[in-house]
Backbone as CSV, one residue per row, in Angstrom:
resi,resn,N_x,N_y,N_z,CA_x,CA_y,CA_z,C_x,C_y,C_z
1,UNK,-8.362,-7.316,12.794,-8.455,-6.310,11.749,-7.042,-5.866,11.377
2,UNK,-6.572,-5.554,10.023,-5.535,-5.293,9.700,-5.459,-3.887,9.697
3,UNK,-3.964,-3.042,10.179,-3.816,-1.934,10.298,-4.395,-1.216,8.874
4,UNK,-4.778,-0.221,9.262,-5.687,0.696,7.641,-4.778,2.237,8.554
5,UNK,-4.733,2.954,6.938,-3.609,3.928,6.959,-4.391,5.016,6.458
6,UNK,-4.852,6.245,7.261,-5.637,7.145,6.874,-4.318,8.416,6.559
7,UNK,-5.478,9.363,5.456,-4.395,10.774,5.122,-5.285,11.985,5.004
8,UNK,-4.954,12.861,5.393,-5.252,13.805,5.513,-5.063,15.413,5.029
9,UNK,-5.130,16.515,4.257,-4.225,17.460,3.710,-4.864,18.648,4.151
10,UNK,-4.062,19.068,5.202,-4.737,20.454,5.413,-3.367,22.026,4.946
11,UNK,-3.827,22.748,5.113,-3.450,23.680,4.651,-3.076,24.840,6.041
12,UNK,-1.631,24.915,6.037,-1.182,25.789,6.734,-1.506,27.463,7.211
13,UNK,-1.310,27.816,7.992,-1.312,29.638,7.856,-0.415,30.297,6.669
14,UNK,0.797,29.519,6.458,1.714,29.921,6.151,1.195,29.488,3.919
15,UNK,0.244,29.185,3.561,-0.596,28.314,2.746,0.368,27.118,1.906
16,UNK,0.899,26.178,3.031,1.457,25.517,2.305,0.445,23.656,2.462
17,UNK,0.698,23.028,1.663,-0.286,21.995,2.260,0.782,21.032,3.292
18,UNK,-0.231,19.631,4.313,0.649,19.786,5.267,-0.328,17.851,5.058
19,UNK,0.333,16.976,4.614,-0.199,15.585,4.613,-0.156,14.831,6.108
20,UNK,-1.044,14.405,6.587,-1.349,13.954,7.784,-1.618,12.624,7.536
21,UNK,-1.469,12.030,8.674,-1.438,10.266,8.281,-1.583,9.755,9.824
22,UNK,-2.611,8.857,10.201,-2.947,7.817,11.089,-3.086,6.607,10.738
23,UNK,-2.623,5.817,11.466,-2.945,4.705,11.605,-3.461,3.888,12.507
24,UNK,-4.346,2.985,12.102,-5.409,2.094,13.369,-5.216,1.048,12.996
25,UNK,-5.854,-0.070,14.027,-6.237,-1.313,13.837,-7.894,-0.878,14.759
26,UNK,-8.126,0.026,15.116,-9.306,-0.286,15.594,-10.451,0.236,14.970
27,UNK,-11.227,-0.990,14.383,-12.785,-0.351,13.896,-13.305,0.884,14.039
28,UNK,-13.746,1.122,15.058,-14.364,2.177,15.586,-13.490,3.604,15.389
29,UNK,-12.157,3.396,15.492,-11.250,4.540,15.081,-11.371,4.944,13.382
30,UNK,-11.378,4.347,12.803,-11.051,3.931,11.469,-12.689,4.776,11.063
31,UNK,-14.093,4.376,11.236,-15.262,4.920,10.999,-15.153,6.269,11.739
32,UNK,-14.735,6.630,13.030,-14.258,8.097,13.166,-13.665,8.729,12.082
33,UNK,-12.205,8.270,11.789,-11.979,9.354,10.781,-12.400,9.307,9.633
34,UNK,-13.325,8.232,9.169,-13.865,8.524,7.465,-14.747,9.639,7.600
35,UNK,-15.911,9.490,9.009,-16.653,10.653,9.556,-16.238,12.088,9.103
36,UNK,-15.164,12.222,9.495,-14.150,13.481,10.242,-13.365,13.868,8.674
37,UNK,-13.709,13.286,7.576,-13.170,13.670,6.482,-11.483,12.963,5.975
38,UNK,-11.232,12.154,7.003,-9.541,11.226,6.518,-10.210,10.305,4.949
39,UNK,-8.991,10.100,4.295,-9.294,9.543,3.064,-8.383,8.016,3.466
40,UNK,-8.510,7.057,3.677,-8.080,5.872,3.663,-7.027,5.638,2.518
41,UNK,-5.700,5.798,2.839,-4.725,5.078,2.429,-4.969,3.749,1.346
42,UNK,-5.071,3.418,0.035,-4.767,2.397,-0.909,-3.388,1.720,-0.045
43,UNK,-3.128,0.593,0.125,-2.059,-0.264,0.231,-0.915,-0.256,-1.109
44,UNK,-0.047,-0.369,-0.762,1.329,-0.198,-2.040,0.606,-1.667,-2.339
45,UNK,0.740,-1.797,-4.032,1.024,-2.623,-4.315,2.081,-4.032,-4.256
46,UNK,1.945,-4.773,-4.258,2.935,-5.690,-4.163,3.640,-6.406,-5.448
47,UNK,4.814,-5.772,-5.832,4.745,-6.657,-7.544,5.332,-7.667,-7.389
48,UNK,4.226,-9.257,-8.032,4.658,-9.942,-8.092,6.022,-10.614,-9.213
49,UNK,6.924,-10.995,-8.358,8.403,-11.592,-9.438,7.775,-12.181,-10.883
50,UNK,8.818,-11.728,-11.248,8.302,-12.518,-12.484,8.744,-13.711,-12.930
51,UNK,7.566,-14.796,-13.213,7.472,-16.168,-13.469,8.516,-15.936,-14.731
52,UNK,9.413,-17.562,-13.943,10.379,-17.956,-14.947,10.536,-19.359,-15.237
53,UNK,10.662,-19.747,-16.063,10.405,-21.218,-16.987,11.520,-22.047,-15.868
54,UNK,11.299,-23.338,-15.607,11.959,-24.333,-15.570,13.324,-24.187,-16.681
55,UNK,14.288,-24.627,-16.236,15.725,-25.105,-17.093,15.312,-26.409,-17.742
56,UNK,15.275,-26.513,-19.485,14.548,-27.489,-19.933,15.906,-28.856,-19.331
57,UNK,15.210,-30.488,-19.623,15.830,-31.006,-19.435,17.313,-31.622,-20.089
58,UNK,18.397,-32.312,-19.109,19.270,-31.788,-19.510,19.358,-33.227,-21.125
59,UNK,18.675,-34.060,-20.997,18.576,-34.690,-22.449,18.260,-34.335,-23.213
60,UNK,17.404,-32.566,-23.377,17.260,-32.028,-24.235,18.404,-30.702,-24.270
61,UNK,19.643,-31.101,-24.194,20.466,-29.933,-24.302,21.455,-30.623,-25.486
62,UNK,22.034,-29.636,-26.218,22.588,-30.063,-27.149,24.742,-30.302,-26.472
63,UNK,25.290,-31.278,-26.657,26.427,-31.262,-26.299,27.632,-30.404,-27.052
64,UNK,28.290,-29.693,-26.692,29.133,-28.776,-27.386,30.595,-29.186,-27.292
C-alpha cells in the first residue's frame, strides 16, 4: 500500500486554526482516521514536461 497523507484542522484555545497531518502505509490506520474525521490528503500533482518536437532532419535544413 502506498503511503496516504491525512489532514486535519482543529482550532486552538487561543482560536487560531492548527493543520494536522499523518501519515500511514497501514490500511487499518488509514480507515481509523477517515472514522475519526481526518480528510485524506489529494497527492501534488505531477506536471508533466512539455513534449518537444524532434530537430527536423538535417537534409531538410537550409545551408547559410
Amino acid at each position: 500500500m502506498d503511503q496516504l497523507t491525512f489532514t486535519k484542522t482543529i482550532k486552538t484555545d487561543g482560536g487560531e486554526d492548527l493543520v494536522l497531518t499523518r501519515v500511514t502505509d497501514d490500511a487499518a490506520d488509514a480507515n481509523t482516521l477517515r472514522a475519526q474525521g481526518w480528510a485524506e490528503a489529494k497527492p501534488a500533482q505531477k506536471e508533466d514536461p512539455t513534449p518537444t518536437l524532434p530537430a527536423p532532419p538535417a537534409s531538410t535544413q537550409r545551408n547559410n
